[in-house]
N, C-alpha and C positions, 0 to 999 in steps of 0.2 A: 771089574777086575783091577788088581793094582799092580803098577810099577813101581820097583823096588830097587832100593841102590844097599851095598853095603860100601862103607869103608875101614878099612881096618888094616894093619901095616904088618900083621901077622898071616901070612898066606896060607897057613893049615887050619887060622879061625875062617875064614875066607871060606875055605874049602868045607868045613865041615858045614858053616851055616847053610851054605850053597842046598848041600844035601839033606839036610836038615828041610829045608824052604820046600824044594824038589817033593820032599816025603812027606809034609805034613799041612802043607798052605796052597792046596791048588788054588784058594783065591789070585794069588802071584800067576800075572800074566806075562809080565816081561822082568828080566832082574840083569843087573850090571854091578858091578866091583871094580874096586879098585885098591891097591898096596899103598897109596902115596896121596895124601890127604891136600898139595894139592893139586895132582889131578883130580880130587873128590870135589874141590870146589869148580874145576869146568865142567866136569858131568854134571852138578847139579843144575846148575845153569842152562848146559845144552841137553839133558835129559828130561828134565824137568822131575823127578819121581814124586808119588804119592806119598813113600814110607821110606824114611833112611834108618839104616841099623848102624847104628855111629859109633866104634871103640872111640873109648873114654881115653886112655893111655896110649899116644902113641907118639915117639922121640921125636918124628920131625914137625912136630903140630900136634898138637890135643884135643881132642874132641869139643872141651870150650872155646877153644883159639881162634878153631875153622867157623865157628858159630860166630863169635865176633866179626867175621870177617862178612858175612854176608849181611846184604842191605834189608831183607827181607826174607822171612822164613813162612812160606805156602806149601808146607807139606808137614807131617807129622815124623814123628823120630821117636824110635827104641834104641836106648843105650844099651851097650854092651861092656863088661866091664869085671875082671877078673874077682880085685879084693879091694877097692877103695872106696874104705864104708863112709868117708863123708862126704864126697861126692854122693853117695847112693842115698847118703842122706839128705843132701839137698834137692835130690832128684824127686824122692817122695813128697816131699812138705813142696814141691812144684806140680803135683799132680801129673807127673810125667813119668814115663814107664822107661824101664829097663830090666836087661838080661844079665844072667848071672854066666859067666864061663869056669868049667865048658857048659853051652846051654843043653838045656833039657827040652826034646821033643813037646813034650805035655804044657811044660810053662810057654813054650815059643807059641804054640796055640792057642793058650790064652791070652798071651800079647795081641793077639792078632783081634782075638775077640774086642778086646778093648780096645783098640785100633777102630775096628767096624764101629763100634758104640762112639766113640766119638765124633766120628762122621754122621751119626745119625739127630747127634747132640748139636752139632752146629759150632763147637765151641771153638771161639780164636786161639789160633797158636802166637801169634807173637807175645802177648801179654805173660801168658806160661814159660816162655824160653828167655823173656825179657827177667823174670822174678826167678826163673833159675840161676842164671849169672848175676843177677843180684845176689843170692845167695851161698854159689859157689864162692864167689869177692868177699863174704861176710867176715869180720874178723874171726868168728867163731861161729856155734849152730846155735850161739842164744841169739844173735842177729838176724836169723834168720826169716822170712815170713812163709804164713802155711797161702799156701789156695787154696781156693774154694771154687769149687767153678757151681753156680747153679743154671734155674733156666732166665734167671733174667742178668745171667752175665756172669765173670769171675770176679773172685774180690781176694786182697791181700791181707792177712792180718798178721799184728806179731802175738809170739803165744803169750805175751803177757797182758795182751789186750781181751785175752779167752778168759771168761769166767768158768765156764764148764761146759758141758756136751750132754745132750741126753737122744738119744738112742728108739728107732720106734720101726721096724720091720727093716725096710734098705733103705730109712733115710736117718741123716742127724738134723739134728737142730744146736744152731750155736749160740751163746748165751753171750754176749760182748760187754767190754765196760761203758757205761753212757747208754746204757739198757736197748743195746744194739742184739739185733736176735735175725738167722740166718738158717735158709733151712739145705740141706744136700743129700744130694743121690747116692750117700756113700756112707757105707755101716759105721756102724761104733766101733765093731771090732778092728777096723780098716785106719780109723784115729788111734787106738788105744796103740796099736805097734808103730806108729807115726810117732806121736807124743811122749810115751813113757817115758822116756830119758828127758826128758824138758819140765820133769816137776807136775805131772797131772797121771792121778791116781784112778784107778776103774774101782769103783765103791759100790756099785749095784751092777743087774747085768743091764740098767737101763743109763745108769750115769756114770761120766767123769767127769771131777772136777779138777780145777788148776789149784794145788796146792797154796800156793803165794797168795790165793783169794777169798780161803779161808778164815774165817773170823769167831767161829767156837764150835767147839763139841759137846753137844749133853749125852748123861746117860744113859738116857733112852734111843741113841741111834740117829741123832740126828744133827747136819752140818748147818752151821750157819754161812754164807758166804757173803762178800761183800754188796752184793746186793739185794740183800734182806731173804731173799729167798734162802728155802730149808728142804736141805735132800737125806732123804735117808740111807745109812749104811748097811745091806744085805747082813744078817746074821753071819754066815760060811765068812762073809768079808772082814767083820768088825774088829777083829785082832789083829791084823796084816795093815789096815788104814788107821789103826790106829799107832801100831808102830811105825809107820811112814810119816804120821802128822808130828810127832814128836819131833822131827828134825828141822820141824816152823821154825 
């Protein structure tokens, strides 16, 4: 069973999630709230909880301020979070989950699932919350670094260190510069709305590759990249990457 804290400075998000939680998550065995971020940091302390649902935005403390503030972070957290897409963007390229407001019964369920799935993953929270404010800090989202969490640990990279991705049931395999290669529990399609805006194109239903790491096209379909290796572009694709490569 988990205990559950929200915080959040809005008492009708409070309120709804409440019911929401109530209605959809009888995993939740005990749950507590709080208006005032910091009292969010004494309850976390003297509550200890398993899952914080933490607003992003709030006047008197921000959901990264409160996180700087603690010495250690021994629980997992779902953000909550109206419309601030580059926080949300930092938050995906950190393998960390959040909620869209107002949330959705359906999506809060699958937060949770993936909640469960991490627990059963074993994987460290501090390194992930450590590379989110890292990347929140970024001067921009080319700053940024992705996670990867696999089973023999998480790793940080920048996307310009990415040569390309290729894709094979629920897992990727990542293709590094310095012929570095990584493999993850986590689809293609799951990278492909992660990266798009960072310069890396989807050319097959089995590959992307990073634009910047391309190094020629023949007319037979196929990519050279900078480390020798030759991927081919899907027919339905080969008009759409080929005006995208133009912008080399």
């Amino acid at each position: 069973m988990i205990k559950a804290l929200i915080i959040d400075d809005e008492p009708s998000a409070v309120k709804t999630l409440t019911l929401l939680l109530s209605h959809y998550v009888p995993e939740i065995s005990e749950l507590k709230s709080t208006n005032d971020p910091h009292d969010g940091l004494r309850l976390l302390k003297t509550y200890q909880p398993d899952l914080l649902f933490l607003d992003i935005q709030m006047p008197l403390m921000t959901g990264f301020g409160l996180l700087k503030q603690l010495p250690e972070i021994n629980f997992n957290i779902i953000f909550t979070t109206a419309h601030d897409q580059y926080a949300i963007e930092a938050i995906r390229f950190s393998a960390l989950d959040y909620l869209m407001k107002p949330i959705d019964g359906d999506e809060l369920q699958q937060a949770i699932k993936r909640y469960m799935g991490k627990l059963s993953s074993a994987i460290s929270n501090r390194p992930l919350y450590n590379n989110f404010l890292h990347n929140i800090h970024a001067a921009d989202s080319k700053g940024f670094k992705l996670a990867l969490p696999t089973t023999q640990g998480t790793f940080f990279y920048k996307t310009e260190e990415i040569i390309r991705l290729e894709g094979e049931s629920n897992y990727t395999k990542f293709y590094f510069t310095g012929n570095k290669t990584l493999v993850t529990s986590r689809t293609l399609k799951e990278y492909e709305e992660i990266l798009s805006n960072h310069g890396f194109i989807r050319i097959h239903k089995s590959h992307i590759v990073n634009k910047a790491h391309v190094v020629n096209y023949s007319g037979d379909g196929l990519l050279t990249l900078v480390d020798n290796s030759k991927v081919e572009i899907s027919r339905r694709r080969r008009e759409e990457v080929i005006q995208r490569l133009k912008s080399l």
